[in-house]
N, CA and C atoms as an extended XYZ file, in Angstrom:
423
Properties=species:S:1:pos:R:3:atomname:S:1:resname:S:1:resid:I:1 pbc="F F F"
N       100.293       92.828       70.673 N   UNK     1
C       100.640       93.534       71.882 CA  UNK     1
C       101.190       94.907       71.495 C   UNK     1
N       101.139       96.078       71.836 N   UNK     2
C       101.349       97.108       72.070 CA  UNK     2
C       102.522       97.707       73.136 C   UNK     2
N       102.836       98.552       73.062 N   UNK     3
C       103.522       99.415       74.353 CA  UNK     3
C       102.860      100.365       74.942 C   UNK     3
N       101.641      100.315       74.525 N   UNK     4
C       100.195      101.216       75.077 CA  UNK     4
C       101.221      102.917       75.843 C   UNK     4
N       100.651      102.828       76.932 N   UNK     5
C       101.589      103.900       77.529 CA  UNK     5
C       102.834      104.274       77.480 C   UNK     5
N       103.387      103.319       77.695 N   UNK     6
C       104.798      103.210       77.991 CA  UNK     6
C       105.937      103.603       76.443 C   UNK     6
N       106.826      104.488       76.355 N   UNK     7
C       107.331      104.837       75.370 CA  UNK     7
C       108.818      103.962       75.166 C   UNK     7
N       109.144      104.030       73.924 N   UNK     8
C       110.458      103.546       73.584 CA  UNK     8
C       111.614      104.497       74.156 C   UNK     8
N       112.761      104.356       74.742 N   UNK     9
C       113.260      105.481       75.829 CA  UNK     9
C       114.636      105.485       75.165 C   UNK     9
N       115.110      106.233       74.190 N   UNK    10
C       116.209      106.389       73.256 CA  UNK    10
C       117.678      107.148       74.021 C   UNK    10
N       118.389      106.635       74.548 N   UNK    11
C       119.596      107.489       75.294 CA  UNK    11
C       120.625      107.633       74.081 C   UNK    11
N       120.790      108.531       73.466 N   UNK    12
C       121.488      108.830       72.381 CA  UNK    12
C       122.018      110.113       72.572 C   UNK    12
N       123.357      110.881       72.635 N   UNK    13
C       124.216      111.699       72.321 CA  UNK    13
C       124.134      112.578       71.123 C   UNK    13
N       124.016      111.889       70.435 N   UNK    14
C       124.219      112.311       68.976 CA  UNK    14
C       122.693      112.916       68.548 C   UNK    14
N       122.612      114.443       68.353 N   UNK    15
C       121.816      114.900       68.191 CA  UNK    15
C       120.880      114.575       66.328 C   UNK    15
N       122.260      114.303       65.503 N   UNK    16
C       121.677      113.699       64.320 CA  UNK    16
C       120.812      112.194       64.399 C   UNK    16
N       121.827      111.197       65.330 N   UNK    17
C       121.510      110.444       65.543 CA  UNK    17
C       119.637      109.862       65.788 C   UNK    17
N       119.658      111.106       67.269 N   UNK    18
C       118.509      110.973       67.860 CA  UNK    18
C       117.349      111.423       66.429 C   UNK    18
N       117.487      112.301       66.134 N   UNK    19
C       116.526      112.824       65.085 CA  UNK    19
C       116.063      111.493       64.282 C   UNK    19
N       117.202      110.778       63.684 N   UNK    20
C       116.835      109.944       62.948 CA  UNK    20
C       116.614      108.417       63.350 C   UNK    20
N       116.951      108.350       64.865 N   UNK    21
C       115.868      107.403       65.123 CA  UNK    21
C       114.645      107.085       65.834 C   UNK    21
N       114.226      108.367       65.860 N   UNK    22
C       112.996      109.212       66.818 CA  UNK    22
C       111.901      109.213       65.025 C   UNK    22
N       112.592      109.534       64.637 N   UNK    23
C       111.808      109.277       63.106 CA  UNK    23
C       111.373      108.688       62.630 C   UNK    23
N       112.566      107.234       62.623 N   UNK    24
C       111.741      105.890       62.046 CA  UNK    24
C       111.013      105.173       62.966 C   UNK    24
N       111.505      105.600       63.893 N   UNK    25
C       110.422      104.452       64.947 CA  UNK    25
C       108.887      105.439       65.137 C   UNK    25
N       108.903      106.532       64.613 N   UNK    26
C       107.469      106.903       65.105 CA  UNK    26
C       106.925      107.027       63.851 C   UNK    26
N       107.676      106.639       62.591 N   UNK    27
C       106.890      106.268       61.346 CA  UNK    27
C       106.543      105.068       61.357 C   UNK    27
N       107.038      103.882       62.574 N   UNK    28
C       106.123      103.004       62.359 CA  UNK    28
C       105.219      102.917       64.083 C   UNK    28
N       104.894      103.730       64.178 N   UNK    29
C       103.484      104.047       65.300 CA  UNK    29
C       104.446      104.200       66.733 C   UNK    29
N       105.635      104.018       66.974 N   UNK    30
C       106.018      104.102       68.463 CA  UNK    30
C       105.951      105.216       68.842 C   UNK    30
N       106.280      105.524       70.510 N   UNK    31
C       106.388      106.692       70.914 CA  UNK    31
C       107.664      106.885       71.442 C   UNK    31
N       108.570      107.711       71.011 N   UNK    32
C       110.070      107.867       72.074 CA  UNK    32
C       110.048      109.037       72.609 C   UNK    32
N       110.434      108.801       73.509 N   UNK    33
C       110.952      109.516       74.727 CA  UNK    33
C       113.049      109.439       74.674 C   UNK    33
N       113.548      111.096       74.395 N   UNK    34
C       114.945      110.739       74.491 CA  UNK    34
C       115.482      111.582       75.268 C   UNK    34
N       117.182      111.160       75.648 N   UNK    35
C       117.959      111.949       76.671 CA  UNK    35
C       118.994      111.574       75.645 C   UNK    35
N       120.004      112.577       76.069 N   UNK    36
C       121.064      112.727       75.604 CA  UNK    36
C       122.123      112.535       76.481 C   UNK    36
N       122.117      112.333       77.556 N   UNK    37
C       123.162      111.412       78.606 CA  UNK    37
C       122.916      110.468       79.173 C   UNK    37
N       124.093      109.439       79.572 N   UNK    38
C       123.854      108.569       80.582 CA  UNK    38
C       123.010      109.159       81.533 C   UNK    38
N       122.836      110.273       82.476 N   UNK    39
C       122.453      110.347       84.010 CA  UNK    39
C       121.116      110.477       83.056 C   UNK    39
N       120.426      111.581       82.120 N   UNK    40
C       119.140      111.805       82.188 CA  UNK    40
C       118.443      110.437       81.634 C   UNK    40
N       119.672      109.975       80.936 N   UNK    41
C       118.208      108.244       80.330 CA  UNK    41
C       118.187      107.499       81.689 C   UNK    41
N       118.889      107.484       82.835 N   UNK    42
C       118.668      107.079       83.806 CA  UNK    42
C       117.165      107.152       84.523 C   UNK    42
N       117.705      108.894       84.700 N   UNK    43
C       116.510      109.315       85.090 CA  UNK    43
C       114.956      109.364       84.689 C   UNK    43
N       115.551      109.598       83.570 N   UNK    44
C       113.876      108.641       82.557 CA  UNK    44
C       113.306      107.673       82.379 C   UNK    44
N       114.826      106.672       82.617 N   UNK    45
C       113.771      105.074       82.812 CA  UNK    45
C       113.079      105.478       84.268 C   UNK    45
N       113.505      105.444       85.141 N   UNK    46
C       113.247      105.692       86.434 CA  UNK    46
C       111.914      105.768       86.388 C   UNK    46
N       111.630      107.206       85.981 N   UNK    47
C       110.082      108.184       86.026 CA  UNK    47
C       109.297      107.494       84.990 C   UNK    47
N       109.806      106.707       83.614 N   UNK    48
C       108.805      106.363       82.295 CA  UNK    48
C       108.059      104.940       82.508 C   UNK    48
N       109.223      104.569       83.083 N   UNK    49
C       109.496      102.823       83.181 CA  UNK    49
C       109.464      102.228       81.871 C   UNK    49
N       109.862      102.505       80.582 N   UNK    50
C       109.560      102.585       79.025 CA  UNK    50
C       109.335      101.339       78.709 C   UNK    50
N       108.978      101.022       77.579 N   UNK    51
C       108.530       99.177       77.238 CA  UNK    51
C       110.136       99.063       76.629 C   UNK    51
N       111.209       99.749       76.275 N   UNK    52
C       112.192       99.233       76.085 CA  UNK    52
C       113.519      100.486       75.902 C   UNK    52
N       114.490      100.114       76.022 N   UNK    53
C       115.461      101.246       75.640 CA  UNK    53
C       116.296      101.195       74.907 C   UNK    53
N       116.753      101.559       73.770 N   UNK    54
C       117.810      102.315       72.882 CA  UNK    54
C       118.838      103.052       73.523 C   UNK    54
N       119.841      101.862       73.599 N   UNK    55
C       121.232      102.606       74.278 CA  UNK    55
C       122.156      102.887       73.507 C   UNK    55
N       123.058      103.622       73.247 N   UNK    56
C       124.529      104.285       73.092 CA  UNK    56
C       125.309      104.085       73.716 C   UNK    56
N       126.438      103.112       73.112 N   UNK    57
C       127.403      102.992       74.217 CA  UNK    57
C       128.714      104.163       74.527 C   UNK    57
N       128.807      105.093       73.203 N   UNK    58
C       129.699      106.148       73.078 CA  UNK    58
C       128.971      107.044       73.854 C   UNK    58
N       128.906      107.409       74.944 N   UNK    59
C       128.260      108.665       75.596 CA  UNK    59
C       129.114      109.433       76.487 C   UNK    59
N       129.003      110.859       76.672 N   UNK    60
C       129.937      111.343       77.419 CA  UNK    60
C       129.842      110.936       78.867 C   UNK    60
N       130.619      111.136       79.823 N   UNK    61
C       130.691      111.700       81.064 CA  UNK    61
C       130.401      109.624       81.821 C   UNK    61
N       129.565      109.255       81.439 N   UNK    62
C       128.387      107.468       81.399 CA  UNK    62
C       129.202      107.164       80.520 C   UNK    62
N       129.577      105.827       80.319 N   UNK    63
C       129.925      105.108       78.972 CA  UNK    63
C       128.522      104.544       79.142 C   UNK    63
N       127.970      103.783       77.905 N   UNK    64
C       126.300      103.354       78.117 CA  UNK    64
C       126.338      101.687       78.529 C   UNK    64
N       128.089      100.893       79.106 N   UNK    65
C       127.798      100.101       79.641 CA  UNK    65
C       126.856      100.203       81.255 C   UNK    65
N       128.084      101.326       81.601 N   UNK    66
C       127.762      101.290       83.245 CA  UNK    66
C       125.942      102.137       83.218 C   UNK    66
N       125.626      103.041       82.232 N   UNK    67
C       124.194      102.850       82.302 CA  UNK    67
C       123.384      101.778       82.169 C   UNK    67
N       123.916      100.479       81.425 N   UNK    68
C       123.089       99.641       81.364 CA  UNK    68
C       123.114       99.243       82.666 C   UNK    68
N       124.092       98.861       83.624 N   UNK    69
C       124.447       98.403       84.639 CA  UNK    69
C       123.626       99.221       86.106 C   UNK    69
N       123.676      100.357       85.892 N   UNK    70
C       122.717      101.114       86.743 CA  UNK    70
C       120.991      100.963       86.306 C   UNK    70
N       121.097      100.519       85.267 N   UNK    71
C       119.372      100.556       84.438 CA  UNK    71
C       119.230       98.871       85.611 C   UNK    71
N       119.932       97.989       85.340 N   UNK    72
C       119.390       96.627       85.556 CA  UNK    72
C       119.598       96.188       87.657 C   UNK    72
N       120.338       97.564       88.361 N   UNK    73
C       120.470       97.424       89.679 CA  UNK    73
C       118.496       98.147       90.088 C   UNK    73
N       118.158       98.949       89.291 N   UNK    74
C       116.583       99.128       89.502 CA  UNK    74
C       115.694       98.119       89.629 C   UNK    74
N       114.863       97.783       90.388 N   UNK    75
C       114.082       96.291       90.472 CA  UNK    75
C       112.898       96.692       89.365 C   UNK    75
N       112.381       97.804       89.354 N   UNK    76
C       111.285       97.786       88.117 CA  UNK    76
C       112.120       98.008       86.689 C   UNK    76
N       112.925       97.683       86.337 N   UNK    77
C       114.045       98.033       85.182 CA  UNK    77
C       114.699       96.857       85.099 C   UNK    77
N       115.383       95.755       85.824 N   UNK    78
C       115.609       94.884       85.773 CA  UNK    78
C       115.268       93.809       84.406 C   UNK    78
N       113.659       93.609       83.965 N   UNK    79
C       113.130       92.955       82.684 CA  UNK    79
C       113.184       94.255       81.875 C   UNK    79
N       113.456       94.886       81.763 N   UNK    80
C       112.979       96.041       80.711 CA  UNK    80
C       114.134       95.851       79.280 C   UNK    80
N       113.417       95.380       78.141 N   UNK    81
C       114.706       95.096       76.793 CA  UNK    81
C       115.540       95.950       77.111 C   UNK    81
N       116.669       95.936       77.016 N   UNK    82
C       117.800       97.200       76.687 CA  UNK    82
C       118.652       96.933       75.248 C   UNK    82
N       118.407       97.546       74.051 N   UNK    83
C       119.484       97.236       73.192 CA  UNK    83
C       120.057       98.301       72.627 C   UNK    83
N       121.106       97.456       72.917 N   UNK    84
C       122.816       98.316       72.419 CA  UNK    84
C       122.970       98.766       70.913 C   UNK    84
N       123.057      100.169       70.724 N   UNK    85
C       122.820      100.486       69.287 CA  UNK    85
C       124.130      101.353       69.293 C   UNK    85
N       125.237      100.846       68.585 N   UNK    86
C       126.571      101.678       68.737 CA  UNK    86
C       127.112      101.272       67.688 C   UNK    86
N       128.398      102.184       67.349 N   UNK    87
C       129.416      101.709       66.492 CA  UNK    87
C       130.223      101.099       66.739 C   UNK    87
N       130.404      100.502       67.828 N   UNK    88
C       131.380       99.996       68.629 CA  UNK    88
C       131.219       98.249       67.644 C   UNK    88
N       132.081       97.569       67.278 N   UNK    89
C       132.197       96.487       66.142 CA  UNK    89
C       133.222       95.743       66.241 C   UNK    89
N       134.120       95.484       67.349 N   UNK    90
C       135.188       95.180       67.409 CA  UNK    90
C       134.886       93.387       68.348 C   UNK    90
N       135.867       92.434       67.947 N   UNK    91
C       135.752       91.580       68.715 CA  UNK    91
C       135.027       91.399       70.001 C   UNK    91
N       133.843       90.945       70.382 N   UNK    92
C       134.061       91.379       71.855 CA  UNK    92
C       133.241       92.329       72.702 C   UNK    92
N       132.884       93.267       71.414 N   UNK    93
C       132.155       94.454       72.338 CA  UNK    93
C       130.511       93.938       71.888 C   UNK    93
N       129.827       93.316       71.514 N   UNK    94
C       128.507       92.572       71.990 CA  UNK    94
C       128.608       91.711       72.885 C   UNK    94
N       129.382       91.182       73.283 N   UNK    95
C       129.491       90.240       74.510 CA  UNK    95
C       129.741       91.295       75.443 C   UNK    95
N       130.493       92.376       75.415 N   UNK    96
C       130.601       93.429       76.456 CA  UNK    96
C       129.158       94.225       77.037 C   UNK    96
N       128.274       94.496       75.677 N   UNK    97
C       126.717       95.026       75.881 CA  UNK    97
C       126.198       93.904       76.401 C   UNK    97
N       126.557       92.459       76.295 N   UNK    98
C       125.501       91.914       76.887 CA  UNK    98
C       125.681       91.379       78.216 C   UNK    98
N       127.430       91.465       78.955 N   UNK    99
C       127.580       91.228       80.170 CA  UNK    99
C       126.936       92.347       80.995 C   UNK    99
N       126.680       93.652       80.238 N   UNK   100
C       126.353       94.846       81.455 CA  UNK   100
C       125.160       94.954       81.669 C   UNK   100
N       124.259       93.889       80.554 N   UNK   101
C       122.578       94.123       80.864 CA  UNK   101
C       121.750       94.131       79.404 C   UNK   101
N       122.210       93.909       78.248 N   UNK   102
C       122.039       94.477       77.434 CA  UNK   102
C       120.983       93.335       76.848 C   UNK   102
N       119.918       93.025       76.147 N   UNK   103
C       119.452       92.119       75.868 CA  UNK   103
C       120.049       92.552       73.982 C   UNK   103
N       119.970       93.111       73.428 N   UNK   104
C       120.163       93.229       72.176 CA  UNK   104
C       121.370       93.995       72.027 C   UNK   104
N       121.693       94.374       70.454 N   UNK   105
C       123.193       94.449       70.016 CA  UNK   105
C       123.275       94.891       68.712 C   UNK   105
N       123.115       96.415       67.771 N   UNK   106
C       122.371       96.736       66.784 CA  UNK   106
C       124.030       97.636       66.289 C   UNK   106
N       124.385       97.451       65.500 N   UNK   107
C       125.743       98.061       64.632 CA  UNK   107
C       125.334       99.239       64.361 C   UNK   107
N       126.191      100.473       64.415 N   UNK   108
C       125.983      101.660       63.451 CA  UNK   108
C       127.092      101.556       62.484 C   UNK   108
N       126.877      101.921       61.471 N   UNK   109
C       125.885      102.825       60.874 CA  UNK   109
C       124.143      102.022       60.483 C   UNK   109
N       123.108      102.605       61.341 N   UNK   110
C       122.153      101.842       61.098 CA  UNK   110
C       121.865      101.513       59.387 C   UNK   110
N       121.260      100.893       58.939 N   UNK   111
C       120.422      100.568       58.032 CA  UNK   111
C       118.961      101.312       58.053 C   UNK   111
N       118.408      102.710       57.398 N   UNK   112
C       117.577      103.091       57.947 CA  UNK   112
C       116.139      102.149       57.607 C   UNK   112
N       116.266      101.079       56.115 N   UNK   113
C       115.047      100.159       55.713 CA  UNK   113
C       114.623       99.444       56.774 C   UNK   113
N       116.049       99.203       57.566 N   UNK   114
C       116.034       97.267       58.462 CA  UNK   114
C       115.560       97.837       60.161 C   UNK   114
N       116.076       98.934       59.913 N   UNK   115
C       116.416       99.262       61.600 CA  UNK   115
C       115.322       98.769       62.427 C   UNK   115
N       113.961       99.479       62.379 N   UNK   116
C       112.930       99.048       63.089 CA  UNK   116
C       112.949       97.314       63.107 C   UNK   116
N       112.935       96.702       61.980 N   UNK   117
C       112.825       95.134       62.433 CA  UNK   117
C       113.468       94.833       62.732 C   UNK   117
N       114.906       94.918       63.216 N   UNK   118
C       116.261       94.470       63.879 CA  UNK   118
C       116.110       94.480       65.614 C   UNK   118
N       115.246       95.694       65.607 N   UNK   119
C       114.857       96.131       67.058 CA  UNK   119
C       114.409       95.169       67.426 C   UNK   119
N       112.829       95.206       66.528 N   UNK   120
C       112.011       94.278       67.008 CA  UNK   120
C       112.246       92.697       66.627 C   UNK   120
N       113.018       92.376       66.167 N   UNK   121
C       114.167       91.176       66.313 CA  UNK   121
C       114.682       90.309       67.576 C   UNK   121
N       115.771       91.501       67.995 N   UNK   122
C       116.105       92.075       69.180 CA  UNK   122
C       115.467       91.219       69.941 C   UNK   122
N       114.170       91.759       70.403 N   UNK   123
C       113.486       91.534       71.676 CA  UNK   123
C       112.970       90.250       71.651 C   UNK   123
N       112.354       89.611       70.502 N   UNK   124
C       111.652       88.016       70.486 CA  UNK   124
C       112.810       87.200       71.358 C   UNK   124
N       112.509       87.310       72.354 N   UNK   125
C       113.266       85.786       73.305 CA  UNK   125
C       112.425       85.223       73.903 C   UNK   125
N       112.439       84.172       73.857 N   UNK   126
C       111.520       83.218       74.904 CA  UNK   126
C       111.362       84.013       76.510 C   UNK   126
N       110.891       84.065       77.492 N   UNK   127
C       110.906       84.902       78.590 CA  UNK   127
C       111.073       86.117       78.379 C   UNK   127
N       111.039       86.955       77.438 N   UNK   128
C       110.871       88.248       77.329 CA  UNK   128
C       109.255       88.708       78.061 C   UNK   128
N       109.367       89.516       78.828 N   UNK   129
C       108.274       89.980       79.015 CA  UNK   129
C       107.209       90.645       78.095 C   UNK   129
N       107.910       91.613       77.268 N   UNK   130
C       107.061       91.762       75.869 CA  UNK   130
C       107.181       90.834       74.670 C   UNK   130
N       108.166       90.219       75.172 N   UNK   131
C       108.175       89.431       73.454 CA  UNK   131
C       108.499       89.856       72.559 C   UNK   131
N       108.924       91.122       72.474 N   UNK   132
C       108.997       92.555       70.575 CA  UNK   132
C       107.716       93.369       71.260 C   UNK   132
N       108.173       94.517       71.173 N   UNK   133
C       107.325       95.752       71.585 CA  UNK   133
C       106.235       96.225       70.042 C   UNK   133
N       105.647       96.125       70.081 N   UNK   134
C       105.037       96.420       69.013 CA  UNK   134
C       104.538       98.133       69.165 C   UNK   134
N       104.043       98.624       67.826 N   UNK   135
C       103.246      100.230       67.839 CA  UNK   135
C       102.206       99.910       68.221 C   UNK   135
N       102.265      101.472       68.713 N   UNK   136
C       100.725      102.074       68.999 CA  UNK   136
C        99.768      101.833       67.979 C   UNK   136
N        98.397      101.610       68.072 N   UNK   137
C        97.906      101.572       67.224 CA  UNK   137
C        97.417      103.158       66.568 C   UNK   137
N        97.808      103.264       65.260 N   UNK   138
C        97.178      104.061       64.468 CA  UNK   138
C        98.474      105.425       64.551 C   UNK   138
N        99.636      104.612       65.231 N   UNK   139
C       100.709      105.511       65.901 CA  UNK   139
C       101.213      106.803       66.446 C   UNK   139
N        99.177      106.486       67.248 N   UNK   140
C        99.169      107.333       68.422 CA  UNK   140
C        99.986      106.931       69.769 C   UNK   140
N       100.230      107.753       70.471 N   UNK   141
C       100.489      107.315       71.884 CA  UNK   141
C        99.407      107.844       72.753 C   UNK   141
């Protein structure tokens, strides 16, 4: 299975951040699409409808719970993976990503070898609609 159209939708702050995970995921065939705030990854799931999203929970102005929480009040956004990719490590705060919507739960400082398969980790749940988003083939979009 593929994510054919539909892009990986990265809400990340961190301009180093984004670079470097806009990198590895399109070295292994995905396509991302990123914002750098809560309101615009909003607005991008909205318009993309993406096969999955890469959230930040450190974000200005949004913390990236209550975006998850606005991502999952959308009825076409509702199934859409959402995983939580933060530094946040403390007792508690993966159960916090996953009360607000979060299907996954990814530590920073990433691992840049593991990262992509952690993602796609992530998503294998039984009732997942994609199951793990797989690349484009030939990692075109």
């Amino acid at each position: 299975m593929t994510t054919g159209d539909r892009p990986i939708l990265l809400i990340e702050d961190n301009e180093q951040n984004r670079y470097l995970l806009t990198f590895l995921l399109e070295q292994h065939g995905y396509r991302v699409v990123s914002a750098a705030d809560g309101a615009r990854g909003i607005a991008a799931a909205r318009s993309l409808a993406p096969a999955l999203i890469l959230l930040d929970i450190q974000l200005p102005t949004m913390d990236g719970y209550a975006v998850a929480r606005a991502l999952r009040e959308h009825d076409a956004l509702r199934d859409t993976p959402i995983v939580a990719v933060t530094s946040y490590a403390m007792p508690g705060d993966r159960e916090k990503a996953l009360e607000a919507g979060c299907t996954g739960y990814i530590e920073k400082p990433i691992n840049p070898q593991t990262f992509v398969a952690e993602m796609e980790r992530s998503l294998k749940r039984p009732g997942d609609a994609l199951a793990g988003a797989s690349p484009s083939v030939g990692g075109q979009p």
